[in-house]
C-alpha positions as CSV (number, residue, x, y, z in Angstrom):
1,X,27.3,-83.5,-44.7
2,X,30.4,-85.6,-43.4
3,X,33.3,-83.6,-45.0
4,X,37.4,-83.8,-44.5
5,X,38.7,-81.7,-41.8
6,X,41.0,-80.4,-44.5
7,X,38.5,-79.4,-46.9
8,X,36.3,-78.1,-44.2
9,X,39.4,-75.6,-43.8
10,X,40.2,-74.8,-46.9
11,X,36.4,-73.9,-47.9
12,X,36.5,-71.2,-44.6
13,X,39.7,-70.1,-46.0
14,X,38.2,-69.3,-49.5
15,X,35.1,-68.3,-47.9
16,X,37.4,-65.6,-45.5
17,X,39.3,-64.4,-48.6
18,X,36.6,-64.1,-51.8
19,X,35.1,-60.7,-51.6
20,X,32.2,-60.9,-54.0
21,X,30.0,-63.3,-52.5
22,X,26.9,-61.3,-54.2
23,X,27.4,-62.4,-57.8
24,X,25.6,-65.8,-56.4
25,X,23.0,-63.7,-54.6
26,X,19.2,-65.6,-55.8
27,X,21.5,-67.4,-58.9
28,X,21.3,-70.9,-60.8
29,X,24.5,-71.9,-61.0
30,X,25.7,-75.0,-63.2
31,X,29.4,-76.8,-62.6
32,X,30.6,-78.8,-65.5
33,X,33.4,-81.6,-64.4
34,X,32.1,-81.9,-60.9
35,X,34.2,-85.2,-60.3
36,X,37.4,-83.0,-61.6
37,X,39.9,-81.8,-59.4
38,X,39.4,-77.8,-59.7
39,X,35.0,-79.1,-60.2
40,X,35.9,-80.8,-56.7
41,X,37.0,-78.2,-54.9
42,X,34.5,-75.4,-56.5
43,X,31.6,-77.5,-56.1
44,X,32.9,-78.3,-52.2
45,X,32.9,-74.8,-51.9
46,X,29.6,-73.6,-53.4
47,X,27.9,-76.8,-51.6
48,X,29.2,-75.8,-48.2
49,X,28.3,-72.1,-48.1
50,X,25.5,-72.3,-50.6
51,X,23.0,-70.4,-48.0
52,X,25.3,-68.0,-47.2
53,X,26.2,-67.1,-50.5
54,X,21.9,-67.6,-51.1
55,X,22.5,-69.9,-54.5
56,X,19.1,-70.6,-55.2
57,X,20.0,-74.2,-57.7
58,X,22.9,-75.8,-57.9
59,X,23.6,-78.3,-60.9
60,X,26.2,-80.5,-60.6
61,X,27.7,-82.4,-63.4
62,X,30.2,-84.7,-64.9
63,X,30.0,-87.7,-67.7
64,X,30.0,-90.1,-64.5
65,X,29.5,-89.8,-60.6
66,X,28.7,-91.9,-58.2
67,X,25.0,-91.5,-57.3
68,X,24.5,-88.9,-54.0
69,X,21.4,-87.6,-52.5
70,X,21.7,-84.0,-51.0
71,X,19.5,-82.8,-48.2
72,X,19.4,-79.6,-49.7
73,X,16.9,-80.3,-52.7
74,X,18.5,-77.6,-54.6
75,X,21.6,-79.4,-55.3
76,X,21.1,-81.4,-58.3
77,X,23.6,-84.0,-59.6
78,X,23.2,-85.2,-63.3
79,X,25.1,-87.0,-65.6
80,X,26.2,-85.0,-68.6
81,X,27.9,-85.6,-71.7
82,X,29.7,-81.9,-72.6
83,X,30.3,-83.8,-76.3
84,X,26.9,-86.1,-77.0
85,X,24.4,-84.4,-74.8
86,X,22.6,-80.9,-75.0
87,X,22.6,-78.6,-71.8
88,X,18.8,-77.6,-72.1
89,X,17.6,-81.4,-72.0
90,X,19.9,-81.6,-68.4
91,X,18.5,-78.4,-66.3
92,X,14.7,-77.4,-66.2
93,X,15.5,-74.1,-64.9
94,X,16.7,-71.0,-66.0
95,X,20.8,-70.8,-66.0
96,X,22.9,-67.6,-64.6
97,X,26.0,-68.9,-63.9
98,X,28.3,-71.5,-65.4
99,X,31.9,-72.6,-64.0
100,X,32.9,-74.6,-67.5
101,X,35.2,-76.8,-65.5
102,X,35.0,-80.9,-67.4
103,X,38.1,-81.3,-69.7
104,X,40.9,-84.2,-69.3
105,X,43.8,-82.2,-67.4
106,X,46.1,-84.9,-66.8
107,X,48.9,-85.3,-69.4
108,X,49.3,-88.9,-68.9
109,X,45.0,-89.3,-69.9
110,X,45.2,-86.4,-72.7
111,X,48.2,-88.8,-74.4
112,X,46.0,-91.9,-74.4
113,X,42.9,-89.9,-75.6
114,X,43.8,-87.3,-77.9
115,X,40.4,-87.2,-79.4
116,X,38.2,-87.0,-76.6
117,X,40.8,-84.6,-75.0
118,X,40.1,-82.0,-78.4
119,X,36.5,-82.6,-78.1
120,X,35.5,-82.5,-74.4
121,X,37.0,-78.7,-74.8
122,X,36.3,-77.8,-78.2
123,X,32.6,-79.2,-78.7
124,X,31.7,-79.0,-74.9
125,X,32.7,-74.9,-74.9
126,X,31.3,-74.2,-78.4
127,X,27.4,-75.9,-76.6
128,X,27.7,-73.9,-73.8
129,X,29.0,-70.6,-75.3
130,X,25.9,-71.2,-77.3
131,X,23.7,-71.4,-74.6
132,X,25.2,-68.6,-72.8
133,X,23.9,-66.7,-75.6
134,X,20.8,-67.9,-76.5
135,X,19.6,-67.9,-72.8
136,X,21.4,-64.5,-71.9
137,X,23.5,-66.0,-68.7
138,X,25.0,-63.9,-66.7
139,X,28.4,-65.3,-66.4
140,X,30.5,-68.3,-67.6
141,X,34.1,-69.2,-66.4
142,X,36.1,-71.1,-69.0
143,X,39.1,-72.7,-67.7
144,X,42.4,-72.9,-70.3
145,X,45.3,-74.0,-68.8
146,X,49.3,-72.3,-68.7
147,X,49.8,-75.4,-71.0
148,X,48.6,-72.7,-74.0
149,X,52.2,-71.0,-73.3
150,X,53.8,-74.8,-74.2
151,X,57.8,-73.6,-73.3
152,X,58.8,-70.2,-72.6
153,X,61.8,-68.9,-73.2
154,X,64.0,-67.4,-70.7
155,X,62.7,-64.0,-71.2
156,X,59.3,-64.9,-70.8
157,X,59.5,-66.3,-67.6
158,X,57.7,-65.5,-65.2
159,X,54.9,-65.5,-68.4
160,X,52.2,-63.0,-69.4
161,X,49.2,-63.1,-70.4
162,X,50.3,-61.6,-73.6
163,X,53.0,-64.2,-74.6
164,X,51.8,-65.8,-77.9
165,X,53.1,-69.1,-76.3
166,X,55.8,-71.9,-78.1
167,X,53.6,-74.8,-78.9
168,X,53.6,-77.7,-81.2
169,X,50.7,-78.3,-83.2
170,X,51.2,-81.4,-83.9
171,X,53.0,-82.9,-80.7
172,X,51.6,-85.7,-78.2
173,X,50.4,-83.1,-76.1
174,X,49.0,-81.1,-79.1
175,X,45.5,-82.2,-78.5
176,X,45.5,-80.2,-75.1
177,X,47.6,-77.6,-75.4
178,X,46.2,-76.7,-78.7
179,X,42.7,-77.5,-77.8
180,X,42.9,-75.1,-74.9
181,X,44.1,-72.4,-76.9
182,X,41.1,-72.2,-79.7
183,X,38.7,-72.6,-76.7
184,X,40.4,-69.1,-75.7
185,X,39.7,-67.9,-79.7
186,X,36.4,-69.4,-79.3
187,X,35.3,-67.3,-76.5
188,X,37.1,-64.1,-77.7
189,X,34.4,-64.3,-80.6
190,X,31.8,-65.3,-78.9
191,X,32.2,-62.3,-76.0
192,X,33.1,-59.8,-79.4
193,X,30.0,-61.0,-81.7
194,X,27.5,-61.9,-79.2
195,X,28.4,-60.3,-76.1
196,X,28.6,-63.9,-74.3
197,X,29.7,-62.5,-70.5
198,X,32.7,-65.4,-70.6
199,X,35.8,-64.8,-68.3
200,X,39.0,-67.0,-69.0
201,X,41.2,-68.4,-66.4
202,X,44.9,-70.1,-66.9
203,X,45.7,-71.9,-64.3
204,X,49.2,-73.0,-63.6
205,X,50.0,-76.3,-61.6
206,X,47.2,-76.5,-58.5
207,X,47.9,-79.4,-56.0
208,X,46.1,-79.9,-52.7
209,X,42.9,-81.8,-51.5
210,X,41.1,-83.3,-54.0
211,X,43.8,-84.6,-56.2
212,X,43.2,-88.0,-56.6
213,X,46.3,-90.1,-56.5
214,X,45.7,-91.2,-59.9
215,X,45.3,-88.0,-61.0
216,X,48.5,-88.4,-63.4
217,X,50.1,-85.7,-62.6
218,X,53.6,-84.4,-60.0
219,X,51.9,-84.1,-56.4
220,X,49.6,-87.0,-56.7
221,X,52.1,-89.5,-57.9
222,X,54.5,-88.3,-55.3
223,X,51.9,-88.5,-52.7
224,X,50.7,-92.2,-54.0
225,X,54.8,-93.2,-53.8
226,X,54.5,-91.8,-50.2
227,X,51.6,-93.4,-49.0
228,X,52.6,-96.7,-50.2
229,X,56.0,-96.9,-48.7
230,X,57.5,-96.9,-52.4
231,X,60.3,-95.0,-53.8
232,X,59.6,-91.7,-55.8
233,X,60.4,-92.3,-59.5
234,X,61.1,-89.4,-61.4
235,X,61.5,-89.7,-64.9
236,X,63.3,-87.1,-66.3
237,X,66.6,-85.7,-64.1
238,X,65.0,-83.8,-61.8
239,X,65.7,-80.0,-63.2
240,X,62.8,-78.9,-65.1
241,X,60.9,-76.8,-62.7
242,X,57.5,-75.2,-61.6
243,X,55.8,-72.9,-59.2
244,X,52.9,-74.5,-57.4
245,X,49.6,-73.2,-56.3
246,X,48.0,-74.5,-53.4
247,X,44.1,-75.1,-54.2
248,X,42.2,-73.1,-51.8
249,X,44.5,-70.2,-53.1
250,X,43.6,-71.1,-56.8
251,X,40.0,-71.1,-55.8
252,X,39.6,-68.0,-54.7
253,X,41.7,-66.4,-57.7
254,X,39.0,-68.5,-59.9
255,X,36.1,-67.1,-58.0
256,X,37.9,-63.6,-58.7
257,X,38.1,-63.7,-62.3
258,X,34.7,-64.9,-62.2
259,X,33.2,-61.8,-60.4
260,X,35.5,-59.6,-62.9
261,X,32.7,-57.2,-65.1
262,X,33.9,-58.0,-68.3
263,X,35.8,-60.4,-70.5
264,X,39.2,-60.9,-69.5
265,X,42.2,-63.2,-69.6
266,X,44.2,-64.3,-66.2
267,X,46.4,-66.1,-65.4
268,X,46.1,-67.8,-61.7
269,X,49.1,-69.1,-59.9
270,X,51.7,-68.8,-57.6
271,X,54.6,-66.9,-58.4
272,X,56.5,-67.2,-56.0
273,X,59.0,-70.5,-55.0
274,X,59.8,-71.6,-58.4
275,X,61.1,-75.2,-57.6
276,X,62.9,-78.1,-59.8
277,X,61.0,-81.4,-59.7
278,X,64.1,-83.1,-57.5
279,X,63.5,-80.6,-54.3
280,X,60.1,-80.7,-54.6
281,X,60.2,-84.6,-54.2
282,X,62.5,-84.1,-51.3
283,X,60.4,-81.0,-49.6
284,X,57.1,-83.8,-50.2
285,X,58.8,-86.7,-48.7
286,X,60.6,-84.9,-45.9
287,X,57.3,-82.8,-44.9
288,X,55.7,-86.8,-44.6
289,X,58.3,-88.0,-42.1
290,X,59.0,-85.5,-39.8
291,X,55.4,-83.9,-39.5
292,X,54.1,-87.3,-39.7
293,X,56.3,-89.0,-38.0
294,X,56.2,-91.6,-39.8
295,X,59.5,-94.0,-40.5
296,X,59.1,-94.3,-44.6
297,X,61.9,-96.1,-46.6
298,X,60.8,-94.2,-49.7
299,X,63.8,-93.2,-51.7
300,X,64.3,-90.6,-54.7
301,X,65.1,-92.6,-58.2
302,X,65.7,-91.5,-61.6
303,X,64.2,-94.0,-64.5
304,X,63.4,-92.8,-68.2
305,X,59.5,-93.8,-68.8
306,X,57.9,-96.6,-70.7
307,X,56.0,-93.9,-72.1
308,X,57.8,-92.5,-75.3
309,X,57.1,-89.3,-75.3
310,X,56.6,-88.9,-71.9
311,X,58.7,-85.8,-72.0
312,X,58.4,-84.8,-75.5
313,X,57.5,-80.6,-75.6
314,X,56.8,-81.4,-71.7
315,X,58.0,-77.1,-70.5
316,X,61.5,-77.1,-68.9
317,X,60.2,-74.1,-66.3
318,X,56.9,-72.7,-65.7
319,X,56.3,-69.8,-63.8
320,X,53.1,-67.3,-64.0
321,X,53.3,-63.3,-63.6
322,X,50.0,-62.6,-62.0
323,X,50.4,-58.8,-61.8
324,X,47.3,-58.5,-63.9
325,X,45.3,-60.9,-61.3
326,X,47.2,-58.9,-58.3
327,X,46.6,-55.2,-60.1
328,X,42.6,-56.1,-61.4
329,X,41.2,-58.1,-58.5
330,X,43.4,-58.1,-55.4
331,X,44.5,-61.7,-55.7
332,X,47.2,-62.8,-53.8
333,X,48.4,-66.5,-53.1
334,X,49.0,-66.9,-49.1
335,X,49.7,-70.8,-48.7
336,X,53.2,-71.5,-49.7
337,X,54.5,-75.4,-50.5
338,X,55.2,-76.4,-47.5
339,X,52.1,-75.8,-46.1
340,X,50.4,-76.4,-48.9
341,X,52.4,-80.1,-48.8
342,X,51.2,-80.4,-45.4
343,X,47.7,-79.9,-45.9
344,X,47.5,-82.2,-49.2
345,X,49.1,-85.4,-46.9
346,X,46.8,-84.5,-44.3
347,X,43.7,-84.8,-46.3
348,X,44.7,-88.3,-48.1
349,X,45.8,-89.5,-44.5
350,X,42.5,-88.3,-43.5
351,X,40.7,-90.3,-46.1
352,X,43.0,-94.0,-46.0
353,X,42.3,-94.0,-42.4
């Protein structure tokens, strides 16, 4: 298959770096949210390396996809509704892996579509924690999100895994923070009553090839900015801040937790280079012209959004403690934000030229 030079890297780099590669030994795997950003990259991944890993089936699916024939006729594409639609009427073949991956990430969709948002993760993980059981899978990876912490206090940053979290029920990002966090009760009970082999990942602010640049969210509307010779608007003043994972190095984590032998919480991230959203901008648009070499006019403004509550219960810093992932299953980010930067613009130059 014709695939990004980028990505191409990337997928030896997770290849190189996940240790486990039997879990997928003579398996059926299934991917939910295949035209997602982390369902992207996963899916890129198991595609790529599926004989080495010997997957026997992979199912890929999403609510919509372009259609794509495989040569491999063990890669299956199908359209899948995680709310309307059943799993047993989409695959004809015994199931022993699912990466639960299709929810609505970005802030700026979960706002416009609060329902959908709380049923794509509610309804879509109580069917296939229900299937898990009935058909006695062998693993499911259920991806949360570091939005169940909402906004730390000072004392909890970098955050645990054990911090209860600061959220409001009832705020315009409610419906996903909330959402993620009774998915999490969900398949605590399921994993307690039913023995359902579900591992839970929380990832905290991934960026790198793959992000479409309407994603929504910080890298991909700098990046669009960028590429379009327009100026970066922030819209708040540039202080809240973050630490950023590059993908590849999310990936493997997320493979990690997957291989883990039991049912387990963990937070994937970066925890180092905790940036505001101001030097970020600047790191993004410097990395673009000098490495580029490319004369941009793109300047950094300030302008409060059209959206209302664009910034309403929006986390002034977020930062994960990984010890857990470091101390449990060796995971350790390599690619810092620069590089990370690097590799993002040179995938999207890669694909508008």
């Amino acid at each position: 298959m014709t695939i990004n030079p980028q990505i191409k890297s990337d997928l030896n780099y997770i290849h190189k770096n996940f240790d486990k590669k039997k879990i997928f030994k003579n398996k059926n795997v299934l991917i939910t949210g295949y035209n997602g950003f982390i369902g992207y990259e996963l899916s890129k991944y198991l595609i790529y390396f599926k004989k080495k890993l010997k997957i026997n089936f992979l199912y890929l699916t999403d609510i919509k996809f372009k259609k794509k024939r495989f040569e491999d006729k063990k890669i299956i594409l199908k359209k899948f509704d995680v709310i309307q639609e059943n799993l047993e009427n989409i695959v004809n073949k015994k199931i022993h892996i699912i990466i639960h991956a299709a929810s609505i990430a970005s802030p700026k969709l979960y706002r416009k579509n609060p329902i959908q948002t709380i049923e794509s993760n509610v309804v879509g993980l109580t069917k296939l924690l229900k299937y898990s059981y009935k058909k006695k899978i062998d693993r499911l990876l259920y991806f949360s999100s570091s939005e169940i912490y909402g906004s730390p206090d000072k004392k909890n940053i970098p955050t645990k895994e054990d911090y209860n979290g600061n959220v409001s029920t009832t705020g315009p990002r409610a419906c996903y923070d909330e959402s993620k966090r009774f998915c999490e009760t969900l398949c605590s009970i399921y994993n307690t009553n039913y023995g359902s082999p579900v591992r839970v990942v929380r990832p905290f602010n991934n960026y790198g090839p793959g992000m479409k640049l309407e994603d929504g969210r910080l890298p991909a509307d700098i990046a669009k900015n960028i590429l379009k010779n327009r100026d970066i608007i922030i819209h708040s003043d540039g202080t809240p801040t973050r630490t950023f994972c590059y993908i590849a190095d999310a990936i493997v984590g997320y493979l990690k937790v997957l291989s883990f032998n039991k049912f387990e919480i963990f937070n994937v991230g970066n925890d180092k280079g905790e940036i505001n959203v101001k030097n970020f901008s600047k790191i993004f648009l410097d990395i673009y012209k000098k490495k580029f070499n490319i004369k941009n006019k793109s300047k950094i403004k300030f302008k409060k959004s059209s959206e209302k509550n664009y910034l309403k219960d929006n986390p002034y810093r977020r930062c994960p403690n990984i010890y857990k992932a470091k101390k449990l299953l060796n995971f350790k980010p390599k690619i810092n934000l620069r590089e990370g930067l690097h590799n993002y613009l040179n995938f999207l130059k890669y694909n508008n030229e």
